[in-house]
Every structure is written in C-alpha cells, then in structure tokens.
C-alpha positions as a LaTeX table, in Angstrom:
\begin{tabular}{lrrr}
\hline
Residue & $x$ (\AA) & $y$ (\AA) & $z$ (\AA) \\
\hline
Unk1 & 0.00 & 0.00 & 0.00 \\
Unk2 & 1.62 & 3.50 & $-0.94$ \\
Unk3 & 1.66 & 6.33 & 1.36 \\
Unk4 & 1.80 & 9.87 & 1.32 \\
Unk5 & 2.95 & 13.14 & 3.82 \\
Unk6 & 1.51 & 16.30 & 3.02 \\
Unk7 & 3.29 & 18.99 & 4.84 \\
Unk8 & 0.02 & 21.23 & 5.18 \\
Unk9 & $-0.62$ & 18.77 & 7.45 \\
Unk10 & 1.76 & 19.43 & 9.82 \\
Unk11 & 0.84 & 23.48 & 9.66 \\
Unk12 & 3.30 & 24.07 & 6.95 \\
Unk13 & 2.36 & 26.17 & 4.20 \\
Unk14 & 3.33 & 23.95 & 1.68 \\
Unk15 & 1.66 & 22.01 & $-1.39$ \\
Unk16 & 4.17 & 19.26 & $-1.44$ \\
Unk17 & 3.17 & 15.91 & $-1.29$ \\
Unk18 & 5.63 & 13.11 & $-0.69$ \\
Unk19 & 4.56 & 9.19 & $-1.70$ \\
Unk20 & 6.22 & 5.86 & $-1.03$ \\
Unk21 & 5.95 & 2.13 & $-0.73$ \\
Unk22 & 6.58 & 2.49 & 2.94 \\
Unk23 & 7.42 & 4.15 & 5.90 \\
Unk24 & 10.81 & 4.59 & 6.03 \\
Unk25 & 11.00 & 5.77 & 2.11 \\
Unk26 & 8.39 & 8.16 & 2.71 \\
Unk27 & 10.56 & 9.40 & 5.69 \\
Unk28 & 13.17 & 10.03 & 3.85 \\
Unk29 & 11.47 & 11.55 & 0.77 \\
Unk30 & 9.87 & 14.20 & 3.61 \\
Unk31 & 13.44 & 14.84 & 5.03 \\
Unk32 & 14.87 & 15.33 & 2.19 \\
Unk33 & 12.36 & 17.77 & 1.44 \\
Unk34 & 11.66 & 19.32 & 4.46 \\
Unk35 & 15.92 & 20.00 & 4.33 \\
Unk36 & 15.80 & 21.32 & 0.60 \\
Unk37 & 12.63 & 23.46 & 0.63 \\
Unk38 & 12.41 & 24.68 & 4.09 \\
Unk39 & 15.66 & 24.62 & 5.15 \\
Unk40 & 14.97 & 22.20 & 8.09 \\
Unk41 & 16.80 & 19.20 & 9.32 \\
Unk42 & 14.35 & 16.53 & 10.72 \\
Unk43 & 15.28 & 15.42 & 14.42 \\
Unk44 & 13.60 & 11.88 & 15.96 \\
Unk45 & 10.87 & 14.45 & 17.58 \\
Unk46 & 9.94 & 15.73 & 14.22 \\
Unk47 & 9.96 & 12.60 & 12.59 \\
Unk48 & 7.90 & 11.00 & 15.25 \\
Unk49 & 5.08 & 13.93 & 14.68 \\
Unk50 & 5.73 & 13.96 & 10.87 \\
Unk51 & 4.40 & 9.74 & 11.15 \\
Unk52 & 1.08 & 10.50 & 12.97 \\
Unk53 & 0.15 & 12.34 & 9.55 \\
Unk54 & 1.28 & 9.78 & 7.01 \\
Unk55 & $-1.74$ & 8.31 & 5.36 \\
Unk56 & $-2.87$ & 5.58 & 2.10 \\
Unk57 & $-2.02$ & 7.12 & $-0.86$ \\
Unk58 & $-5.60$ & 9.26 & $-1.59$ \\
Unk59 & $-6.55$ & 8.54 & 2.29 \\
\hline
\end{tabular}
C-alpha cells in the first residue's frame, strides 16, 4: 500500500506531497524535502510527529 505526507498537514504552508511504498522511504522523501525546501533538518521528535500524519495514498 503506498503512502503519502503532506506537509500542510503538519501546519506548513506547503503544497508538497511526498509518496512511497513504505514508511521509512516516505521518511526520507519528507526529510529530504523538508531539508531542501524549508531549510529544516528533521530530528527523531519531528519525525515521530511527521508519522502520525502519514496516510494511504488518496486517504
């Protein structure tokens, strides 16, 4: 089942939306992002929050 992150979830202003296979792809996809576009480096307490919003693909 694919997954997605979409970073207006988390209360950033931000149409993004990251997909994967699974978790840890789609955590890395969002880091990567999150570092390139908004200039943030993800620590565990981000990444932990960042999970609680991942959802099915079209969920």
């Amino acid at each position: 089942m694919a997954l997605e992150f979409r970073c207006r979830d988390v209360g950033v202003a931000c149409k993004n939306v990251a997909k994967a296979e699974t978790a840890d792809e789609l955590v890395a996809a969002v880091a990567r992002h999150a570092k390139s576009e908004h200039g943030v480096e993800l620590n565990q307490t981000l990444i932990d929050y960042a999970v609680t919003k991942v959802r099915p693909v079209g969920g």
